[in-house]
C-alpha atoms as a printed R data frame, in Angstrom:
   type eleno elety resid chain resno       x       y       z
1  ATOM     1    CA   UNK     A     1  -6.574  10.787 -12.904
2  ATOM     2    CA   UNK     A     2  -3.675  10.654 -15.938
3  ATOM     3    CA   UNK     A     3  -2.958   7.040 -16.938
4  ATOM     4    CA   UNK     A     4  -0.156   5.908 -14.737
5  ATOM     5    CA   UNK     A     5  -0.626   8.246 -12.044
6  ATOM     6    CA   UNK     A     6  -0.273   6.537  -8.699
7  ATOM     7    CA   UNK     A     7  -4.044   6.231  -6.596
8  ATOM     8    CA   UNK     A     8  -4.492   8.932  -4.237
9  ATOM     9    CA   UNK     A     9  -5.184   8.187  -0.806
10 ATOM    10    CA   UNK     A    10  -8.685   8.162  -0.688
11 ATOM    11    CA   UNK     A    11  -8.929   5.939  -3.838
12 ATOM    12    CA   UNK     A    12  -6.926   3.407  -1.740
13 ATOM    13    CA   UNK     A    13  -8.883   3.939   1.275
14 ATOM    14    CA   UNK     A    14 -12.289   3.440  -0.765
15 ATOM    15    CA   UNK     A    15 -10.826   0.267  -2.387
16 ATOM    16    CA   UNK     A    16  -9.845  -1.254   1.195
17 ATOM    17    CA   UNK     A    17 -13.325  -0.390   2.510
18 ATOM    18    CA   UNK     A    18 -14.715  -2.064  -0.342
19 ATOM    19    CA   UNK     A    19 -12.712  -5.407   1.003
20 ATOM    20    CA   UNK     A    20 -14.004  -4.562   4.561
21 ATOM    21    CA   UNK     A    21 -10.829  -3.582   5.421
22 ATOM    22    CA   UNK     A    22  -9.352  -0.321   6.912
23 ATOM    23    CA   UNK     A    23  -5.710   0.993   7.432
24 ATOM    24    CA   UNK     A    24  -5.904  -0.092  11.136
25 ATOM    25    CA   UNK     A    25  -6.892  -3.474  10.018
26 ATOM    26    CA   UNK     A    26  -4.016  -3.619   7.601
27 ATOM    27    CA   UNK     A    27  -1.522  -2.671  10.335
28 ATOM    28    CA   UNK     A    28  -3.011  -4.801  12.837
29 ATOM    29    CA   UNK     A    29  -2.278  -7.676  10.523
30 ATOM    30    CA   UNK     A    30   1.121  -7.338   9.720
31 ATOM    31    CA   UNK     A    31   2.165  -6.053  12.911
32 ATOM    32    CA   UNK     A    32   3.185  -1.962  11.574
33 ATOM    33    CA   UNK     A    33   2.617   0.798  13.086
34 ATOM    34    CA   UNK     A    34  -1.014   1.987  11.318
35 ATOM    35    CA   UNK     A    35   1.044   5.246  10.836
36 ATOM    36    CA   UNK     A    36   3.886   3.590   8.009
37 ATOM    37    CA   UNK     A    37   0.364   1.819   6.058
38 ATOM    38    CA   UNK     A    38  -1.300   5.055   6.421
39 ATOM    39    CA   UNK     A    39   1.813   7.184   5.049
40 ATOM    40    CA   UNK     A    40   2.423   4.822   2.458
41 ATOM    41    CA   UNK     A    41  -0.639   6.075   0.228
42 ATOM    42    CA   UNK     A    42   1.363   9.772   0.391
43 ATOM    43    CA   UNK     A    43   5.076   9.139   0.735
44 ATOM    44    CA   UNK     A    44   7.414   5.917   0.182
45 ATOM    45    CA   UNK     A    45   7.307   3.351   2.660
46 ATOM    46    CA   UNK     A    46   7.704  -0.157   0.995
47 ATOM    47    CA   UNK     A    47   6.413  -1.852   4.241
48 ATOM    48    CA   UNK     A    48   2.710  -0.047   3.939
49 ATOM    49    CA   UNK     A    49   2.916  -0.440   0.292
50 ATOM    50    CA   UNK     A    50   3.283  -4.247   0.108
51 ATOM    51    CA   UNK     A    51   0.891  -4.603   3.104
52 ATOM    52    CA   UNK     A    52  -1.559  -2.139   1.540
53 ATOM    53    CA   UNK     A    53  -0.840  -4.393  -2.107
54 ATOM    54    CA   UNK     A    54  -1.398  -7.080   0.184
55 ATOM    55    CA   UNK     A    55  -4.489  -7.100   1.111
56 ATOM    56    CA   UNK     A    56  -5.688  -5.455  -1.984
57 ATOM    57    CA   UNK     A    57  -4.288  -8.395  -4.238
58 ATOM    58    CA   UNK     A    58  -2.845  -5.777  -6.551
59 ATOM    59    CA   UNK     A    59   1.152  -5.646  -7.835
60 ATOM    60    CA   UNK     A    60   2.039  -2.989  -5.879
61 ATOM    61    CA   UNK     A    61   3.019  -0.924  -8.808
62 ATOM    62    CA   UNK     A    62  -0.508  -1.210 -10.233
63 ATOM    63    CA   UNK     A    63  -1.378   1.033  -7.360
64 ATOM    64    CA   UNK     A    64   1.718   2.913  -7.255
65 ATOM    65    CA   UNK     A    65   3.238   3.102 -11.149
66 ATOM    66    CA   UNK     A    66   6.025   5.286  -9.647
67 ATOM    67    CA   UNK     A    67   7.795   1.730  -8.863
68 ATOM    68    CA   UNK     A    68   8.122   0.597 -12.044
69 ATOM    69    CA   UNK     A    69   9.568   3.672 -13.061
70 ATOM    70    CA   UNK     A    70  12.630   3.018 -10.697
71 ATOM    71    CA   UNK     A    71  11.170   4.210  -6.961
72 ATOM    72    CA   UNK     A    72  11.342   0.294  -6.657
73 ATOM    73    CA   UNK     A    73  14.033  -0.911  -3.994
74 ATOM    74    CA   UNK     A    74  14.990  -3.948  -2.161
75 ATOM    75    CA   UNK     A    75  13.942  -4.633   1.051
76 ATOM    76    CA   UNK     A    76  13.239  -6.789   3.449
77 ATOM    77    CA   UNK     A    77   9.737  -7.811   4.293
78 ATOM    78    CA   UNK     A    78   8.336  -9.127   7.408
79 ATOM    79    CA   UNK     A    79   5.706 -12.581   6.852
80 ATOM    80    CA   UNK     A    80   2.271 -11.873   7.455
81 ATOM    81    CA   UNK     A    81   0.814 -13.881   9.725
């Protein structure tokens, strides 16, 4: 992987299953679809990312650089509960 390339999906999945967590369990916990947090590793979708960030306690745009190079937007963001 080039420095500064965003994770691929299976890196993401791998570090998740490391925490004991899955993309279901993700979803389940901040009430998304698991569809958007599964997406998220291949195509924008700011809810999945943060979620996915989340529960990796990473920046987001440690796992996906592309934000800091201006994919970043505002939205807003539901509380996890």
């Amino acid at each position: 992987m080039a420095h500064g390339a965003d994770k691929r999906p299976e890196e993401i999945r791998f570090m998740l299953n490391r925490k004991g967590m899955t993309f279901a369990d993700v979803a389940r916990e901040c009430d998304l679809p698991e569809s958007t947090v599964r997406s998220a590793t291949r195509k924008p979708s700011i809810e999945g990312e943060w979620a996915i960030a989340y529960f990796l306690d990473l920046p987001a745009s440690t796992i996906w650089p592309s934000l800091a190079r201006g994919r970043l937007r505002a939205a807003s963001w539901r509380v996890i509960r």
